[in-house]
N, C-alpha and C positions, 0 to 999 in steps of 0.2 A: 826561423834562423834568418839574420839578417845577412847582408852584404860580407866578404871579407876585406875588411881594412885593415892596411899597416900603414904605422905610423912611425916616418923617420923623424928622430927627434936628437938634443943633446941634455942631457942634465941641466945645463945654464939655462938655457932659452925662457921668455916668459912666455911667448908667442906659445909654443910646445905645453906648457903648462895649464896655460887658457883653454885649446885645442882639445888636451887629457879629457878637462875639465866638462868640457862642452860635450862631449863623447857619449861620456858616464851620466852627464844629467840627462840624457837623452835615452840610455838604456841602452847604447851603440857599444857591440864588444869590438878592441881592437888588440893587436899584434904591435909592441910598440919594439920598435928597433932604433937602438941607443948609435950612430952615426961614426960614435969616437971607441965603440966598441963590438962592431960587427964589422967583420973582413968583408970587403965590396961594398960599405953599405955608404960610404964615401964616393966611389965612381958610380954608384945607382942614380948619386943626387945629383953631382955633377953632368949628367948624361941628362937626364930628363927633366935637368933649371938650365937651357943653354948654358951651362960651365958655372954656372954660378953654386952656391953652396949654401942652400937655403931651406929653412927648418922652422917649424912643420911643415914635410912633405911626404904629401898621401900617394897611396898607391891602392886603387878602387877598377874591380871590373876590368884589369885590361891597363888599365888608363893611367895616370901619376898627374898629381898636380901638386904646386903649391900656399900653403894657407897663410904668407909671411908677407906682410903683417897680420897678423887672428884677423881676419873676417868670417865673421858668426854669419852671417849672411851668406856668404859661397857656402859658408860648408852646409847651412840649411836647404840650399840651390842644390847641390851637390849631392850631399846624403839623400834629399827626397823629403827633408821634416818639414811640416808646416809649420810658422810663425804662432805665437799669440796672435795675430792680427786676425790671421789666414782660419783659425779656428774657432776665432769668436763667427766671425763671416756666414762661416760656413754651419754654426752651431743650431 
């Protein structure tokens, strides 16, 4: 069993969709909470992006962070996945 992740998100966002995307190819389950349809899930983001309102944003171990604009990079940093690069390397 991995990590629990949730993932605040909106329907519009491409950043969020990229994010999904990146998850699932990775075989990462997550908890996705839709921002414009969960009570609190509005003052979650605003609290943990100083005031800002910003999507995709994870909430990992404890911890919240933001992935906006998609950097597939944090989130490889972040999750713990090694790179193509990182496993040729190491192969």
């Amino acid at each position: 069993m991995g990590p629990n992740i949730r993932m605040y998100t909106t329907h519009w966002c491409p950043d969020c969709w990229r994010a999904k995307q990146f998850l699932r190819d990775h075989g990462l389950e997550f908890e996705e909470i839709n921002i414009e349809e969960s009570p609190g899930a509005v003052e979650f983001i605003l609290r943990v992006n100083s005031g800002k309102r910003r999507v995709p944003t994870f909430e990992l171990e404890g911890g919240a962070f933001s992935c906006a604009p998609f950097d597939p990079s944090l989130l490889r940093g972040v999750m713990g996945i090694a790179s193509a690069v990182e496993k040729a390397a190491a192969g």
